[in-house]
C-alpha positions as CSV (number, residue, x, y, z in Angstrom):
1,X,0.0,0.0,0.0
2,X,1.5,3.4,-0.9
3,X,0.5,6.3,1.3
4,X,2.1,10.0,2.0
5,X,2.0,12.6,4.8
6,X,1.2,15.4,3.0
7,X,1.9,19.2,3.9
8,X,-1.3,21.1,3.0
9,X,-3.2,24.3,4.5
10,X,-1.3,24.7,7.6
11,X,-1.8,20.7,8.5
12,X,-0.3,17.4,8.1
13,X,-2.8,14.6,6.4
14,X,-2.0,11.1,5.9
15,X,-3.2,10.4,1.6
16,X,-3.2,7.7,-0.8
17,X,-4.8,7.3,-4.1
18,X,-8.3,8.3,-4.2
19,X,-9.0,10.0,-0.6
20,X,-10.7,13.0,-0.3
21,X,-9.5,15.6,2.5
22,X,-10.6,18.8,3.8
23,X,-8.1,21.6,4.8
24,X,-8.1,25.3,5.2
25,X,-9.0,27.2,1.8
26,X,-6.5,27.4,-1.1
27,X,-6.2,29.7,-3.9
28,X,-7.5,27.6,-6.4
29,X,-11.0,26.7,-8.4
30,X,-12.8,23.6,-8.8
31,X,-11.2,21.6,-11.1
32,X,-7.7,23.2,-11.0
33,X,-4.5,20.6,-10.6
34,X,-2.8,21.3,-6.9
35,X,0.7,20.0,-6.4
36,X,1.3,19.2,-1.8
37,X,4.3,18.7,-0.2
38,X,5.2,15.2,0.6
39,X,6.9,15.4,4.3
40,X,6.9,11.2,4.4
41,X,6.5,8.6,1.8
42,X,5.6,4.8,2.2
43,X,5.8,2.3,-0.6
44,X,5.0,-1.3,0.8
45,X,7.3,-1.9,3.6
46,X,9.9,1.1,2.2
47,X,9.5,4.5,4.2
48,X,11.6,7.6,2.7
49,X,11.8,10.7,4.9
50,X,15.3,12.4,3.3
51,X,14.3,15.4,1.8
52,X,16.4,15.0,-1.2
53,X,14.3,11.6,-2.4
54,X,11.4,13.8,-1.1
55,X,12.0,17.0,-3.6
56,X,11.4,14.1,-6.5
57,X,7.6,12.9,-4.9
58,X,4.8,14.2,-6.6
59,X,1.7,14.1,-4.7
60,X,-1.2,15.8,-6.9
61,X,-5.1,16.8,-6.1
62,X,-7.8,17.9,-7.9
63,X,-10.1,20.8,-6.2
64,X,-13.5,18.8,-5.8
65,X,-14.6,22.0,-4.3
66,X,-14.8,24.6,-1.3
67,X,-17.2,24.7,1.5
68,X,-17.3,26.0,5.5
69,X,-16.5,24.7,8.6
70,X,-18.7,24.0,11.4
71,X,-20.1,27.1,13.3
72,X,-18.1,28.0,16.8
73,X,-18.9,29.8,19.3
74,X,-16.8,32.7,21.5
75,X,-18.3,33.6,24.3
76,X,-16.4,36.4,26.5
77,X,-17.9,37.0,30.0
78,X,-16.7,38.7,33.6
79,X,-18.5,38.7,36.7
80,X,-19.4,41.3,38.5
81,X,-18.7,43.8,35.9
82,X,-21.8,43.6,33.2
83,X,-19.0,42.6,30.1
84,X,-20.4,39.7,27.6
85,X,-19.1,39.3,24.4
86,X,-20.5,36.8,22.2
87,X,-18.8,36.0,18.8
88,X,-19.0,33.4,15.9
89,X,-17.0,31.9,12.9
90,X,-16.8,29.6,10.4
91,X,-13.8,28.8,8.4
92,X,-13.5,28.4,4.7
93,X,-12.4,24.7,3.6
94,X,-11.7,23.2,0.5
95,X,-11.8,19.7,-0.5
96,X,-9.3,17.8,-2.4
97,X,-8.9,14.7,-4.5
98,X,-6.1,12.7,-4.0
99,X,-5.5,12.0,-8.1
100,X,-1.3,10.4,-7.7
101,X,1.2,9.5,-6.2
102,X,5.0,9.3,-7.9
């Protein structure tokens, strides 16, 4: 089984062929071709982690599209003093398709 730990959108995700992940919004349109960094490779029972066999992995996505996050909630209180603050957000997501692995 071949599997990577890609770099993508601030986080580290574990990918093979055909997965679909969700990270934090790239600059990129539905369809579009996105190259990740690979920070770990594993091919069968070999694992690469030097960065000079890394520079020559290609991990490529397709942009399946771009959604938000859950809804959270910030809530800011003191006692005794009448201060509430109450505050929300959602991040924007997109969604990739893991397309290959070289």
């Amino acid at each position: 089984m071949v599997y990577a730990i890609v770099r993508a959108g601030g986080h580290q995700e574990k990918v093979s062929v055909g997965d679909i992940i969700t990270v934090n919004r790239m600059k990129a349109k539905a369809g579009d071709s996105v190259e990740l960094d690979a920070v770990l490779l594993v091919d069968g029972e070999t694992v690469t982690t030097d960065p000079e066999a890394l520079a020559k992995v290609s991990v490529s996505a397709e942009v399946a599209g771009e959604l938000r996050g859950p809804k959270i909630v910030i809530q800011k209180y003191k006692n005794k003093t009448g201060y509430k603050k109450r505050q929300g957000h959602r991040q924007d997501l997109t969604r990739l398709k893991i397309t290959n692995i070289k």
